[in-house]
MARRO-77745 format. One record per residue (C-alpha): z, y, x; residue number from 1; residue in one letter; chain. Coordinates in Angstrom, 3 decimals. Layout:
# MARRO-77745
@z=Z&y=Y&x=X&nr=NUM&rest=A&kette=A .
...
END
This chain:
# MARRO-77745
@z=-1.218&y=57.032&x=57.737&nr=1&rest=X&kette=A .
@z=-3.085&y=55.000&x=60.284&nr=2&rest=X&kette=A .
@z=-4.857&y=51.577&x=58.758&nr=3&rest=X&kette=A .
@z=-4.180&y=48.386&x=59.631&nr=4&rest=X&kette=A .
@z=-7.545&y=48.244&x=62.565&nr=5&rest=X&kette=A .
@z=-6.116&y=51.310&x=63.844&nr=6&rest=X&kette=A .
@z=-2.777&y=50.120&x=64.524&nr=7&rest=X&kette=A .
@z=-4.338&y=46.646&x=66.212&nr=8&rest=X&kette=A .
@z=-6.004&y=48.327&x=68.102&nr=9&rest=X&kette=A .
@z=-2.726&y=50.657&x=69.713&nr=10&rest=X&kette=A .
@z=-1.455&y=46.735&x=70.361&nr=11&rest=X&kette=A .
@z=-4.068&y=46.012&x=71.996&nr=12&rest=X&kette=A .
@z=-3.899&y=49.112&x=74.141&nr=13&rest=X&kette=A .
@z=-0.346&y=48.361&x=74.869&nr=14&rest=X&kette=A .
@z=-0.749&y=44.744&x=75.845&nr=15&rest=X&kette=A .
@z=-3.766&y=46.234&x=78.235&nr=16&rest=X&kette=A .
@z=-1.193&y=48.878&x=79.804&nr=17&rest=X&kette=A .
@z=1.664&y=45.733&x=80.076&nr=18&rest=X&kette=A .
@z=-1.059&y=43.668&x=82.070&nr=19&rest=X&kette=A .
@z=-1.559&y=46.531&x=84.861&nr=20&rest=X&kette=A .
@z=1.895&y=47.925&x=84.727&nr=21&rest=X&kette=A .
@z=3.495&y=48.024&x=88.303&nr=22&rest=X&kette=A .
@z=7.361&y=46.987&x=87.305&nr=23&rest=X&kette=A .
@z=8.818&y=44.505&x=85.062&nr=24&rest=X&kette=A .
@z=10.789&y=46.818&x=82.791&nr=25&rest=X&kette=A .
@z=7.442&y=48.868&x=81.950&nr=26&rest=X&kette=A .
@z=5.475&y=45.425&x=81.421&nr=27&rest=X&kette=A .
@z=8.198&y=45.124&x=79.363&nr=28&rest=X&kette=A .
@z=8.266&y=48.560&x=77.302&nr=29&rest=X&kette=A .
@z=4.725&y=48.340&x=77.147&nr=30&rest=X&kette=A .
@z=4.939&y=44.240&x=75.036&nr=31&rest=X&kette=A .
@z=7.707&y=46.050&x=73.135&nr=32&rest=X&kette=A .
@z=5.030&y=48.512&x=71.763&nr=33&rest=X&kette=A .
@z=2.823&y=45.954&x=71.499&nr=34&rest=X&kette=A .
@z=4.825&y=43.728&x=69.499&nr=35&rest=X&kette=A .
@z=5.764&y=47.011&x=67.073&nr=36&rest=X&kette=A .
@z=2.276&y=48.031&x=66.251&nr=37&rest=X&kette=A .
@z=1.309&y=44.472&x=65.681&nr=38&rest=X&kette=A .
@z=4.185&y=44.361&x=62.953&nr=39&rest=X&kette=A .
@z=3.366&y=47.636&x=61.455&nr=40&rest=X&kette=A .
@z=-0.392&y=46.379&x=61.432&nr=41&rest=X&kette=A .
@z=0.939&y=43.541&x=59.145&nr=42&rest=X&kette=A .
@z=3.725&y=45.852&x=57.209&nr=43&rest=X&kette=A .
@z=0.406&y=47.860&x=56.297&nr=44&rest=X&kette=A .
@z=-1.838&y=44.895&x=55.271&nr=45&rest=X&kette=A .
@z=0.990&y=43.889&x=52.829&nr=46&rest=X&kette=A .
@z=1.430&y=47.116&x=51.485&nr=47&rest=X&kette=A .
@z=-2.105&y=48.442&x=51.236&nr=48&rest=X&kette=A .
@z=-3.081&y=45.628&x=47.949&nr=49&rest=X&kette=A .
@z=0.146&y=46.546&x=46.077&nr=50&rest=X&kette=A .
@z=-1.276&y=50.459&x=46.564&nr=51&rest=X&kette=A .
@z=-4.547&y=49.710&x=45.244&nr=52&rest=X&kette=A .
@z=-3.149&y=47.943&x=42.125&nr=53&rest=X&kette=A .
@z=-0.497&y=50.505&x=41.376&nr=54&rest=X&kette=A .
@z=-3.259&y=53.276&x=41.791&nr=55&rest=X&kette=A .
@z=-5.495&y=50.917&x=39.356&nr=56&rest=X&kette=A .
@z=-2.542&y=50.925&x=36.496&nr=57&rest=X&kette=A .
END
């Protein structure tokens, strides 16, 4: 499973393509992505603490 950096930084790449993309509905597709690896990114930072304290018990 990809960490939280990891899956900023596939946003990022994303939001790079969106900026250089030649029609609106790629721009598009290409925020889309954005916008789901930003919220997995967070899904993972809430998750990853809860592991770690399971694991610890």
């Amino acid at each position: 499973m990809p960490n939280a950096k990891d899956l900023i930084e596939r946003a990022r790449m994303f939001e790079e393509r969106a900026e250089t993309a030649a029609d609106p509905i790629t721009r598009q597709h290409y925020r889309e992505m954005a916008a789901h690896y930003r919220s997995l990114s967070m899904e993972h930072q809430d998750v990853t603490p809860r592991r770690e304290h399971e694991a610890a018990h």
